[in-house]
C-alpha positions as CSV (number, residue, x, y, z in Angstrom):
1,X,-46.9,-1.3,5.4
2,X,-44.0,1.2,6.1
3,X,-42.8,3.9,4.2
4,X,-39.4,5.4,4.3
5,X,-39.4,9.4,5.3
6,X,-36.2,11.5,5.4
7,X,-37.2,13.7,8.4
8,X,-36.0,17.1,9.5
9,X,-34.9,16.6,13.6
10,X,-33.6,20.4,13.9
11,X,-35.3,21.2,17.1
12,X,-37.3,18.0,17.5
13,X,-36.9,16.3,21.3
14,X,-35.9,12.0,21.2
15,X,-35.9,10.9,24.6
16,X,-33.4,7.9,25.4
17,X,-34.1,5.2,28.3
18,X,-30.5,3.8,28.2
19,X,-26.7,4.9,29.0
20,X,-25.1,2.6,27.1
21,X,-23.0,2.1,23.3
22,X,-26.7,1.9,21.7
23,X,-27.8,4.9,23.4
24,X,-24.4,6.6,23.0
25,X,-24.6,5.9,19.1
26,X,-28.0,6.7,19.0
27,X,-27.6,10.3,21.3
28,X,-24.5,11.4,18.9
29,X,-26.6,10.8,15.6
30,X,-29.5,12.6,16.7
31,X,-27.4,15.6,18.1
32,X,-25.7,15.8,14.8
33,X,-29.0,16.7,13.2
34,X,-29.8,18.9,15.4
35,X,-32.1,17.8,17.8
36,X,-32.2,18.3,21.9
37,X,-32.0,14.7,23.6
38,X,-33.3,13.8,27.1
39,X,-31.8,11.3,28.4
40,X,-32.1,8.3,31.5
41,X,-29.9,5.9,33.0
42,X,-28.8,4.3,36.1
43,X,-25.3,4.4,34.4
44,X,-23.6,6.0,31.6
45,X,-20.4,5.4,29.7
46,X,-18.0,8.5,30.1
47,X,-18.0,9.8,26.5
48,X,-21.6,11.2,27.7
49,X,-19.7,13.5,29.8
50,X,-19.1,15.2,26.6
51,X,-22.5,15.5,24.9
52,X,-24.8,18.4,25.3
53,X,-27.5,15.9,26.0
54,X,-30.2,16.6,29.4
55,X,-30.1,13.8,31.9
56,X,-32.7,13.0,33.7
57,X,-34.3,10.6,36.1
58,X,-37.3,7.9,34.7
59,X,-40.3,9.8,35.7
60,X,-38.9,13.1,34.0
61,X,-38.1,11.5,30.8
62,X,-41.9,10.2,30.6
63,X,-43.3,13.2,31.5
64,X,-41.0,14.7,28.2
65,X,-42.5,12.3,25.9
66,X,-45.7,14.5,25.6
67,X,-43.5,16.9,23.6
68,X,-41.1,14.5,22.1
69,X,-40.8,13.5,18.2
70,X,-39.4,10.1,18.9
71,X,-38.8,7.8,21.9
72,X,-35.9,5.3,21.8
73,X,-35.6,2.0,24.1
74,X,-31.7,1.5,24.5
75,X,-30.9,-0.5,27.9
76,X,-29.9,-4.5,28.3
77,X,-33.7,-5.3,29.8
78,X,-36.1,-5.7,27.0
79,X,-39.3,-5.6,30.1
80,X,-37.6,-2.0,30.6
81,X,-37.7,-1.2,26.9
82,X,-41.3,-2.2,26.1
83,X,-42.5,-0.6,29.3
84,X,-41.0,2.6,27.7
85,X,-42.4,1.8,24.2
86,X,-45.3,1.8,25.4
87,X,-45.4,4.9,27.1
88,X,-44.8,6.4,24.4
89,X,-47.2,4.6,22.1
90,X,-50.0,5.9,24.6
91,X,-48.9,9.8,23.5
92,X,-48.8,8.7,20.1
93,X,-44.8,8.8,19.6
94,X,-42.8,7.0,17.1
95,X,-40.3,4.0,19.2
96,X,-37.5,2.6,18.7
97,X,-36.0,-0.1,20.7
98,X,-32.4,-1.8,20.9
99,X,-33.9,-5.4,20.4
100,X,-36.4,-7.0,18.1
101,X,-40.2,-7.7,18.6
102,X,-40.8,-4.6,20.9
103,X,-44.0,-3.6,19.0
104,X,-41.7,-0.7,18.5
105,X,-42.9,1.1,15.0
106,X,-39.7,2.6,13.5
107,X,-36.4,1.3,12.8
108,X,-33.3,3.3,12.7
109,X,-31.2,3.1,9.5
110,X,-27.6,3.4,8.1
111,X,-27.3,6.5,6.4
112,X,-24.7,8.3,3.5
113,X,-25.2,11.4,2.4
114,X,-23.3,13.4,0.0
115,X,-24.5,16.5,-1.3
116,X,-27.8,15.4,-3.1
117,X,-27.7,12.3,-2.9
118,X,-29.0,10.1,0.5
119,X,-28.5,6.3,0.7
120,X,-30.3,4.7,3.7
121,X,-30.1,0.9,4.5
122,X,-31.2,-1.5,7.3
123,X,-32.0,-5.2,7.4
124,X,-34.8,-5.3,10.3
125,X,-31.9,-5.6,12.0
126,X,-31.5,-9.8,10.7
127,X,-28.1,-8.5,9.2
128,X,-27.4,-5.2,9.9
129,X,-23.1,-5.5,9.3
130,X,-24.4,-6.3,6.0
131,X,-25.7,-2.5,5.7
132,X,-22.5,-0.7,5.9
133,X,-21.3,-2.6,3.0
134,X,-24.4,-2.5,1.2
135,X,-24.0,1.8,1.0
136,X,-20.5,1.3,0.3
137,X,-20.8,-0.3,-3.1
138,X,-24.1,1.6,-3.6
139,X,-22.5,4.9,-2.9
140,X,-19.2,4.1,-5.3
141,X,-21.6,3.0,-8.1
142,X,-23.9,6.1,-7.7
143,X,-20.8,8.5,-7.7
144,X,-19.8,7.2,-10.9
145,X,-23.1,6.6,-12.1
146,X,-23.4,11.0,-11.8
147,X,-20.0,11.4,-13.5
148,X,-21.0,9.7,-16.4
149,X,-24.6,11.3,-16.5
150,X,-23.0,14.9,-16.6
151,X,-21.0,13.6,-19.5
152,X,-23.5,12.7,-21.7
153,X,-24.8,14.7,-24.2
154,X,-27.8,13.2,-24.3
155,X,-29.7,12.2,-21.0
156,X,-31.7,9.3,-22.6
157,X,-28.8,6.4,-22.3
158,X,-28.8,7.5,-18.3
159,X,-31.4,4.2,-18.0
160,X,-28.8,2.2,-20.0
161,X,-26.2,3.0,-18.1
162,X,-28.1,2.1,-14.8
163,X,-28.1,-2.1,-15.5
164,X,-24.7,-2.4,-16.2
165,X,-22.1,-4.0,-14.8
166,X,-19.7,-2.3,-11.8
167,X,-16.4,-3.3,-14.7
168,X,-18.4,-1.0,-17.6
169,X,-19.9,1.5,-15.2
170,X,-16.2,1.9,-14.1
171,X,-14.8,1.7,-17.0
172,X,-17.1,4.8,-18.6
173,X,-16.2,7.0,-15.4
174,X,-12.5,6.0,-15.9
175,X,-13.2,7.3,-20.1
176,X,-14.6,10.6,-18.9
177,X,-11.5,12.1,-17.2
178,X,-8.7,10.2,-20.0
179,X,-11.1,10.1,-22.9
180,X,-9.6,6.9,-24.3
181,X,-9.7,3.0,-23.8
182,X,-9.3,-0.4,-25.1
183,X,-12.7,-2.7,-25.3
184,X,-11.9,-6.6,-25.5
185,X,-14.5,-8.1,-27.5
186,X,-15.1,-11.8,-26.7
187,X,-17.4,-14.9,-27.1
188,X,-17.9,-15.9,-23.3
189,X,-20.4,-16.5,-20.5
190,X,-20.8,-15.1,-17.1
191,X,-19.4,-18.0,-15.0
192,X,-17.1,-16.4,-12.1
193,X,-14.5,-18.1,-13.4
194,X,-14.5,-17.0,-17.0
195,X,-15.4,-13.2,-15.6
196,X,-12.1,-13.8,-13.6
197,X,-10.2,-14.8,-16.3
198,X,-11.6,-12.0,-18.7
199,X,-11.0,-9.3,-16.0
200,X,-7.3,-10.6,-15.0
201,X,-6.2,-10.3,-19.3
202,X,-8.0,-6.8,-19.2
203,X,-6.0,-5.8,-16.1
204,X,-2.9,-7.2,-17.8
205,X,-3.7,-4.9,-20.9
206,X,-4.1,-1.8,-19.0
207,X,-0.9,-2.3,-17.1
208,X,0.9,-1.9,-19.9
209,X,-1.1,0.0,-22.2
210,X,-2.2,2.4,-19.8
211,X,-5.2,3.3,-20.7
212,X,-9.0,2.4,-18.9
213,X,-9.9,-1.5,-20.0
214,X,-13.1,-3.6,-20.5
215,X,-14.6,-6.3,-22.5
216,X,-17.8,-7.2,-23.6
217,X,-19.0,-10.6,-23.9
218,X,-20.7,-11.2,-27.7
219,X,-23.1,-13.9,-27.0
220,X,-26.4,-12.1,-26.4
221,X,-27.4,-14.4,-23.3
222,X,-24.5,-13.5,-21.2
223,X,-24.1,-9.6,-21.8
224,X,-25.4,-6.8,-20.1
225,X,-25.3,-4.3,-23.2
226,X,-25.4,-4.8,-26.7
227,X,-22.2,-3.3,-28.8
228,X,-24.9,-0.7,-30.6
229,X,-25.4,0.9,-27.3
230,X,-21.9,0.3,-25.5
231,X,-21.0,2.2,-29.0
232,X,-23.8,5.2,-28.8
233,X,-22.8,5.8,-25.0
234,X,-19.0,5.8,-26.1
235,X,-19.6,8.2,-29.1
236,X,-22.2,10.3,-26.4
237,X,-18.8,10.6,-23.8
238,X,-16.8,12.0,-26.8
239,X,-14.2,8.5,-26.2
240,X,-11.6,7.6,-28.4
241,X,-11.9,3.6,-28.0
242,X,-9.5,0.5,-29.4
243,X,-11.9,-2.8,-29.8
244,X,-10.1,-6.0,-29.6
245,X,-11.8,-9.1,-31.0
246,X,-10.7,-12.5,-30.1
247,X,-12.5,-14.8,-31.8
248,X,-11.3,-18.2,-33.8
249,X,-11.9,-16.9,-37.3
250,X,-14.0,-14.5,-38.9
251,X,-18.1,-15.8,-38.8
252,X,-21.6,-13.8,-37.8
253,X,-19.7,-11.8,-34.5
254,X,-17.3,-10.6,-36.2
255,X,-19.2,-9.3,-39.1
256,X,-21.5,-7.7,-36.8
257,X,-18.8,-6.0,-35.1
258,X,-16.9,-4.6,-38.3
259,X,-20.3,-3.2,-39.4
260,X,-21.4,-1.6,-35.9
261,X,-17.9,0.1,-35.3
262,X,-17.8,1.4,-38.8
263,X,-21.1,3.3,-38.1
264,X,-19.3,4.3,-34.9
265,X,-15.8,5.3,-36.9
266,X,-14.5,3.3,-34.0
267,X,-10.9,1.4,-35.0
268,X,-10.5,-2.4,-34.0
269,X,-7.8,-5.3,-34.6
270,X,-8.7,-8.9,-35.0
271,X,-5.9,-10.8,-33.0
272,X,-6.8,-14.6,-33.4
273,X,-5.5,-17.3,-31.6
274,X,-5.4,-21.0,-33.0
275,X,-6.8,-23.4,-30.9
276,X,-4.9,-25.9,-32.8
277,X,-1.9,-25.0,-30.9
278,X,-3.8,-26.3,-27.5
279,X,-4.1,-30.2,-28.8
280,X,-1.3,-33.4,-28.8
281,X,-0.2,-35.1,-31.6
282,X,-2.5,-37.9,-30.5
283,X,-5.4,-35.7,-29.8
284,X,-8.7,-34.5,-31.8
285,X,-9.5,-31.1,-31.5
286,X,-13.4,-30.2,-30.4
287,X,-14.7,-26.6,-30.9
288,X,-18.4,-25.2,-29.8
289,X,-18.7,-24.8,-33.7
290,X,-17.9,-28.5,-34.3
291,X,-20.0,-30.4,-31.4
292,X,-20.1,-33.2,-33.4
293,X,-16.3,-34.0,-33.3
294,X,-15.2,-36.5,-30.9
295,X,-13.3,-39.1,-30.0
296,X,-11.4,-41.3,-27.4
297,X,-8.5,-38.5,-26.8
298,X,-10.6,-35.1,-27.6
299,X,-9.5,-32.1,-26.3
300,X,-12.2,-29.0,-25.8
301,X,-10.3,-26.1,-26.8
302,X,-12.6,-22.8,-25.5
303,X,-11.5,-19.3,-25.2
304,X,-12.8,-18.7,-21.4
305,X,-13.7,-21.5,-18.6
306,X,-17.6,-22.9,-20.1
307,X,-19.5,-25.2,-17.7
308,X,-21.3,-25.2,-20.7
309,X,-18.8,-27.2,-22.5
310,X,-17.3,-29.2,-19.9
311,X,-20.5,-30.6,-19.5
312,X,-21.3,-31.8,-23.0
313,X,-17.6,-33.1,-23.2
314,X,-17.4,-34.9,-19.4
315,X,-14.5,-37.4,-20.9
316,X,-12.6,-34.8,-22.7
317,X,-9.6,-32.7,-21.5
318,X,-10.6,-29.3,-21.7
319,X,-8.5,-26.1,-22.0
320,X,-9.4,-22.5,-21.5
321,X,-7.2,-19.8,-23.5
322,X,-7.0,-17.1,-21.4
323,X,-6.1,-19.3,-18.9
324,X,-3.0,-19.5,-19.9
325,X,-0.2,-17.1,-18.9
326,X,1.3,-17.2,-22.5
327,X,-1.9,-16.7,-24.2
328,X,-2.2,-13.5,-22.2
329,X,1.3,-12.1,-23.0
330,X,1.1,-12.3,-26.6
331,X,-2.2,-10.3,-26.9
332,X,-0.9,-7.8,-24.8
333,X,2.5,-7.7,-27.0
334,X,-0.1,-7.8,-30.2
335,X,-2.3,-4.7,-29.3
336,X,-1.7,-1.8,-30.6
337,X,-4.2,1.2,-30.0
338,X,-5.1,3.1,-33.2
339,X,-5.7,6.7,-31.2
């Protein structure tokens, strides 16, 4: 089994069979930290010209591998490289090697650092494009991850705050610097297409309300915080936050919500939307809260996209609120922030 060690190279040796880009990249990291590099090649790429690295011929470079930290295998010839793997196996020295399944026994990995914190990736090199955007979003979350954790007051919500989703974890970071934001409140699920819908009428409301926006989905199975904790981590950043509930009518969310916000002393407006509005003359109207309604013309009326419902109603013309550029426009025009 292999274990990941963040090594010191300041002064170490890494001796590189190979003149090309792999060796080039490889040369230029290790100089950067510090390390001397000896170096063989029939042929190298000019930007060598440029690096403080020692050339030499094949027999010198083996003979350095006696005092050498780490050996790296860099040329187009795998026969080459495993030949020089093995050299330095025989001295005990960790290798590296350009291909795969060179019984090499380390593996060189993308690397961030910032400060204190170090992100390393690499994919045994199966997908190793992959790793540059893998320390990318990991790095982004991380930095606001920190921002948040030196705003709380109290340190014990910094595990909370570590399975939420990128939308709350950037919407907290976004609270810290302006101190105040609008929370939709919604019954939903976590289909991409109802997250899309959800995220496009919360981008809508910041536009012209200006300040940080989220939502929170109400139905326990599809969120990734309860609104007692979203609550206790808002109260912890010292926010001033607007909740928006859009529900049909008032029933067991919305009385949960009025009574965790009033422990919070957090303000929120109730802006309903009648689904009646969404049927024909000719139609019957089918809710989640009236499954039983149906007929030959029913229309499924549901706030976001629900494969849920589209399932149980395969015959029935289905229509998703906040699908609907009209629906959005009025709840923008209807918000107004209490701050």
């Amino acid at each position: 089994m292999r274990i990941c060690i963040d090594v010191e190279w300041k002064d170490h040796v890494v001796c590189i069979l190979g003149g090309g880009k792999v060796a080039l990249r490889k040369a230029s990291q290790f100089l950067k930290a510090d390390a001397h590099i000896y170096i063989s090649s029939l042929e190298f790429l000019d930007e060598f010209e440029k690096l403080p690295v020692m050339k030499c011929s094949y027999p010198q470079l083996v003979k350095t591998l006696d005092q050498c930290t780490l050996a790296i295998a860099a040329t187009d010839d795998p026969r080459m490289n495993q030949q020089f793997i093995q050299e330095a196996k025989k001295r005990g020295v960790l290798a590296m090697a350009a291909q795969k399944d060179l019984e090499q026994d380390c593996f060189s990995m993308m690397e961030s650092r910032n400060g204190d914190l170090v992100l390393a990736c690499h994919t045994n090199g199966a997908y190793p494009i992959a790793n540059k955007a893998i320390l990318k979003d990991w790095q982004d979350r991380l930095q606001d991850l920190r921002v948040i954790r030196d705003h709380l007051q109290d340190h014990r919500y910094c595990e909370t705050i570590l399975n939420l989703d990128p939308e709350h974890i950037s919407f907290l970071r976004s609270l810290c610097e302006k101190s105040k934001g609008i929370v939709v409140l919604v019954h939903g699920n976590h289909s991409q297409k109802a997250k899309i819908q959800i995220k496009n009428l919360c981008q809508r409301i910041q536009e012209e309300h200006q300040y940080p926006t989220t939502f929170l989905f109400m139905a326990p199975q599809y969120r990734d915080i309860s609104i007692e904790n979203f609550c206790q981590i808002l109260k912890e950043l010292k926010s001033k936050v607007h909740f928006v509930d859009l529900f049909w009518g008032q029933g067991r969310y919305m009385y949960q919500i009025q009574d965790v916000l009033e422990i919070y002393h957090f303000m929120h407006q109730w802006i309903r939307i009648d689904a009646a509005e969404f049927v024909g003359s000719n139609e019957t109207l089918i809710q989640h809260t009236l499954p039983n309604s149906r007929s030959d013309s029913s229309v499924v009326v549901s706030m976001l996209d629900s494969p849920f419902l589209k399932k149980q109603y395969p015959n029935s013309r289905f229509v998703a609120c906040l699908e609907q550029k009209e629906v959005i426009e009025r709840i923008v025009h209807e918000i107004h922030p209490t701050f």
